[in-house]
N, C-alpha and C positions, 0 to 999 in steps of 0.2 A: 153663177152659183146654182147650185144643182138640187137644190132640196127644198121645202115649202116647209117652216116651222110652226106652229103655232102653240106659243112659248104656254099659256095658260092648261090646257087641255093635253100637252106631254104629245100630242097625234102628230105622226111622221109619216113626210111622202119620201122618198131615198130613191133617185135614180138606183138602179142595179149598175153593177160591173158592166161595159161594153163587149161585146165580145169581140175581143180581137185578139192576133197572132200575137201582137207586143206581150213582152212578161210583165206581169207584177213583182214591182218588187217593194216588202215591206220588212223594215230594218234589216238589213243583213240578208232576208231568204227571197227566193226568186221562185213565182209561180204561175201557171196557166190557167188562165181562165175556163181555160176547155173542160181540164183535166181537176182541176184542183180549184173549184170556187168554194167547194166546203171549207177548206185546209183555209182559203185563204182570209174568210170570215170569222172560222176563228180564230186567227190568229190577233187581228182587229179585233175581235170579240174581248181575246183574252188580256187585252193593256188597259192599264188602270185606266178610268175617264172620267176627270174631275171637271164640274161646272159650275155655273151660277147657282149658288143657295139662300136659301133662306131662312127666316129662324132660328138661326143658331147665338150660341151667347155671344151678348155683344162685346165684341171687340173692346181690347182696354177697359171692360166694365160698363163704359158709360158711350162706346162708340155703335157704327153700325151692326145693323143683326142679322144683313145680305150683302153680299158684293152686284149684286146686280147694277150692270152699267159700267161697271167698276175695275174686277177682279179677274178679266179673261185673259190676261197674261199671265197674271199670277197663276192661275188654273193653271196653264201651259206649262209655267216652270215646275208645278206642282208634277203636272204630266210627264215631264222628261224626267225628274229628276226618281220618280217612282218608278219611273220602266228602267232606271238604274239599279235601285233597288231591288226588284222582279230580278235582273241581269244577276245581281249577289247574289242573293239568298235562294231563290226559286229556281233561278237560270232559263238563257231563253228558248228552251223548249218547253217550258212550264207550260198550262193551259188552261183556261177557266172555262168549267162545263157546270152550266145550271143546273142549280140541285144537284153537286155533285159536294159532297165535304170537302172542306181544302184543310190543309193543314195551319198548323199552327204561327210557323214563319208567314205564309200568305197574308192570315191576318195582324200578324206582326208589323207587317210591312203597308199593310193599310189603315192600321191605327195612326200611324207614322204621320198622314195628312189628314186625321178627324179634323174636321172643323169645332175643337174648341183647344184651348189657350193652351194646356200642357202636349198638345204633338209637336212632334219635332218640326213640323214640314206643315202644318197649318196654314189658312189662309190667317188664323191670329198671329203668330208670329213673322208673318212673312209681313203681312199688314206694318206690325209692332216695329221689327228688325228697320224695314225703309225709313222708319221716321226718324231713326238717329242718323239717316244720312239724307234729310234734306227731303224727305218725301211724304207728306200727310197723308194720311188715310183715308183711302177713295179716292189715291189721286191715281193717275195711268201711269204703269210702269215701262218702259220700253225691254226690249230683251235683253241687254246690258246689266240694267237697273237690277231684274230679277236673279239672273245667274249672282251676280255677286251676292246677294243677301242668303239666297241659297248656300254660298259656299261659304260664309257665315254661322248659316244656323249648324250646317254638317258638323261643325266642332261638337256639338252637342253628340252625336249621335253616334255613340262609342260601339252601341250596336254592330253600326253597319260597319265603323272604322275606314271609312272612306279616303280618300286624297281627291281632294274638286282642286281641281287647275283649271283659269279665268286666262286663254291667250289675248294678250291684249297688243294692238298695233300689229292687227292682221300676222302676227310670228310666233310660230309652236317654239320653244327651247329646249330641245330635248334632255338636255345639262339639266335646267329646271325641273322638269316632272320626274327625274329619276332622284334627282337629291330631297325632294316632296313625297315621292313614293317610298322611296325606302330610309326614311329622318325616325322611323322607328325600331331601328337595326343596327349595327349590332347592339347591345348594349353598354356602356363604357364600363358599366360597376353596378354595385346593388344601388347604390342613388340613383343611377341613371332611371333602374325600372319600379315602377310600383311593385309592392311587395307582390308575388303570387299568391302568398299564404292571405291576403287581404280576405273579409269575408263582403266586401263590399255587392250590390249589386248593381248593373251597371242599366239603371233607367229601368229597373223593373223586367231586364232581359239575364239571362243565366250567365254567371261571372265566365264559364269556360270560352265562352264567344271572344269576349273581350281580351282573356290570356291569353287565346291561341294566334288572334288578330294581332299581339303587341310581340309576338315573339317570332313571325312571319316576315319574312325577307324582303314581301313588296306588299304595298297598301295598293287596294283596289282601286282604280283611277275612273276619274268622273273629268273628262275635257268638255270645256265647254268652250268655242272659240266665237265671239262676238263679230258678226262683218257689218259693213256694210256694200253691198255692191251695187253702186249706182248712186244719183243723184235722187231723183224722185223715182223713179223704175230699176227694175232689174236688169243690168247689161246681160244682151244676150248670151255675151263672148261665157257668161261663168253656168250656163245653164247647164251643160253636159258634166261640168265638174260638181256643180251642186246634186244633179244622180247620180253620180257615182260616190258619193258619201252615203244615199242611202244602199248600196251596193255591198257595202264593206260589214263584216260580220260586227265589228265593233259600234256600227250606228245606234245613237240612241235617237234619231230623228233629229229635226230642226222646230225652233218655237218662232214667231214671227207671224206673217198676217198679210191683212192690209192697212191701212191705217187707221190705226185706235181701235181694231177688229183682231186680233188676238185666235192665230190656230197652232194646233199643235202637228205637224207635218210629220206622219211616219212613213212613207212610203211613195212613192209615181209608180204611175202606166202612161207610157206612150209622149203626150207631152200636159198631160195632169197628175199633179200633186194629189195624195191622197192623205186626207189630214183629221184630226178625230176636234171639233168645234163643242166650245167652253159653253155658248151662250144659250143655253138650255136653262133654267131656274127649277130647281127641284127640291123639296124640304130636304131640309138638315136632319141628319141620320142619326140616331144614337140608338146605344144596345137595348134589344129586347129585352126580357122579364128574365130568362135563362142566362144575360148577359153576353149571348151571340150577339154579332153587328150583323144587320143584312146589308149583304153587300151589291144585288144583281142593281142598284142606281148606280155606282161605281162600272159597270162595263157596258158601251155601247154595243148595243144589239138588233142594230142595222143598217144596211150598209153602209162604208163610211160617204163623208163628204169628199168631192172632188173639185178643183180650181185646174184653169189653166197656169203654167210657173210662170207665164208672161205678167200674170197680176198678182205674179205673189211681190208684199212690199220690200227696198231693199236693207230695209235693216231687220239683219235675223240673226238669232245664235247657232249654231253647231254645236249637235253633241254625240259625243262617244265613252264608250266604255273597255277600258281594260280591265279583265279581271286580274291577269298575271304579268309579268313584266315579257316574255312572249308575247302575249297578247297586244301590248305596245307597239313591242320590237316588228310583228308584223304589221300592224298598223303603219310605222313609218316607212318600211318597205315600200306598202301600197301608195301612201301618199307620193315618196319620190317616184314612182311608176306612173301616177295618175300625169306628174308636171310634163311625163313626152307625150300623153296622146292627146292628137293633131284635132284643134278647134277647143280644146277644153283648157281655160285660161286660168289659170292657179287662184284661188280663192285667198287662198293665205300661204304663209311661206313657210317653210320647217328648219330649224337652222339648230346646230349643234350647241351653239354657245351662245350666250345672251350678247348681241352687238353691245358696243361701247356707251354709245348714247343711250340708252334704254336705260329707266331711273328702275329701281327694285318690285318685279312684277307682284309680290306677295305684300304689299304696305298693305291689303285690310287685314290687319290682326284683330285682334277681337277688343285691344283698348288701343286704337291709336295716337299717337304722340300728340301734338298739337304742329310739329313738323309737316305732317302728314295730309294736312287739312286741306291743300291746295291740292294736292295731286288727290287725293280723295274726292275732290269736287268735279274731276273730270271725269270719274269712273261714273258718276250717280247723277252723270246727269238726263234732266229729267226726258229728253226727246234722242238721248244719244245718240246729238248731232257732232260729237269730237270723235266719232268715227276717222280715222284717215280714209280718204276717199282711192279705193282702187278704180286705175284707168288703164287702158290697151296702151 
């Protein structure tokens, strides 16, 4: 571990970038350290970076006022799922420069995870969301645990109009995510669609977002694919293939850790993981007197932390982003391209149709049956240890 914290006092020691030939690569872009350490700071600079807080309202009214100790995966998921966000509405060549204005989407998309009870993306409801399935608050989430509840709350956020696919049992469905992406298309009839003429608004965001989203061919895709590789460690055999997901312009990073240590993994050099670390405690932010939010506690603005991958732990999630159905389309190109190169041992598998045995990958609707209950308990559990164990 490469940095020296001392959580009270906010003071950072940050190793620097090494200077080496190897590239950096963070989500999707590939850089040199020689040529381009500014570029690649801020690029780390400019992803949202959510951590331990404190003071903010308590949870459920009557629950905790910090996640400290607590909440650093949740933070994580908070992380991925905002650099998807950023992906939509910003895109990722967007860039956050201090004391520079941003626009109104920006902070759109950052109210989105305020630590208090009506964001969409909260640690209050992410907290809230787990406890109908079996998780108290302030307990540890594993990476599992959190995507799901994420993909969850996204119903809410008409906004963004997302499609979050959860691959479960290490197998993409291609069949799946297109009948998920595009289940708001054509329309069958005027019942099928909410009116246009509606004057509703949609969460406090301008109705035309939401029209133009329901009348668009493919819903933005949020993958998030759950592994585990390894028993207690990570098999080496899936190392090269674990880089080359951050390689791919569709990366939204990897959340994962060590154990009960919670990071949000955007990028490698050479053979360290470059990851942006939750476990900071910082007050809980709310808007000035003008009703600006200051936002510069939200972006790390130093450089990041680095691990070797041999200690990263092996239960982690993947995630990517499509914005278009292109965007997919090449995405799986690359993945079948990734499965011939030689020493790089398939993470997960991509398959056109959903195999026979495989029970229905979308049972978390938002009221499930009481059918449902059983196979719901293996999604949430609490150490996701019903991982399928991939071996050589």
């Amino acid at each position: 571990f490469l940095a020296t914290l001392t959580y009270d006092t906010l003071r950072f020691e940050y190793e620097d970038f090494p200077e080496t030939k190897e590239p950096v690569w963070i989500l999707g872009r590939k850089y040199s350290v020689f040529t381009e350490k500014e570029e690649i700071l801020l690029d780390v600079t400019s992803r949202l970076w959510f951590t331990y807080r404190k003071n903010f309202p308590a949870i459920g009214g009557t629950g905790p006022t910090s996640d400290t100790g607590w909440g650093c995966m949740l933070r994580c998921g908070q992380m991925i799922f905002a650099q998807a966000l950023v992906c939509r509405h910003l895109g990722r060549d967007w860039r956050w420069i201090k004391g520079k204005r941003q626009t109104d989407n920006y902070f759109n998309v950052l109210n989105a995870f305020i630590d208090k009870k009506d964001s969409y993306y909260s640690i209050h409801q992410i907290a809230q969301m787990g406890v109908g399935e079996g998780k108290s608050i302030g307990q540890w989430y594993g990476p599992n645990t959190v995507a799901q509840v994420l993909k969850k709350l996204a119903t809410f956020d008409t906004w963004s109009s997302l499609a979050v696919h959860i691959a479960m049992d290490n197998t993409v469905v291609m069949e799946e995510i297109r009948r998920l992406c595009q289940s708001n298309f054509p329309c069958a009839g005027a019942a099928a669609c909410p009116s246009v003429e509606s004057d509703v608004l949609y969460n406090g965001y301008p109705e035309e977002a939401g029209v133009r989203d329901r009348l668009s061919l493919w819903k933005p895709l949020v993958l998030l694919i759950p592994l585990r590789l390894g028993l207690t460690e990570i098999n080496e055999a899936y190392i090269e293939t674990l880089k080359h997901c951050f390689m791919m312009p569709q990366s939204l990073g990897v959340i994962g850790g060590k154990p009960n240590s919670a990071h949000y993994f955007i990028g490698y050099v050479g053979e360290e993981l470059i990851y942006l670390d939750p476990h900071t405690t910082q007050p809980a932010v709310e808007p000035n007197d003008s009703g600006c939010l200051p936002d510069e506690s939200f972006h790390c603005q130093h450089p990041p932390c680095r691990m070797s991958i041999a200690e990263l732990d092996p239960s982690i999630a993947v995630g990517f982003f499509c914005n278009t159905e292109e965007d997919f389309n090449d995405w799986c190109q690359q993945i079948k391209k990734l499965s011939l190169v030689r020493g790089a041992l398939p993470m997960f598998e991509l398959v056109e149709r959903q195999p026979s045995h495989f029970s229905n990958p979308d049972v978390l609707n938002l009221t499930p049956d009481s059918s449902d209950a059983d196979r719901l308990e293996r999604f949430f559990d609490s150490e996701d240890e019903d991982f399928e164990i991939l071996s050589l």
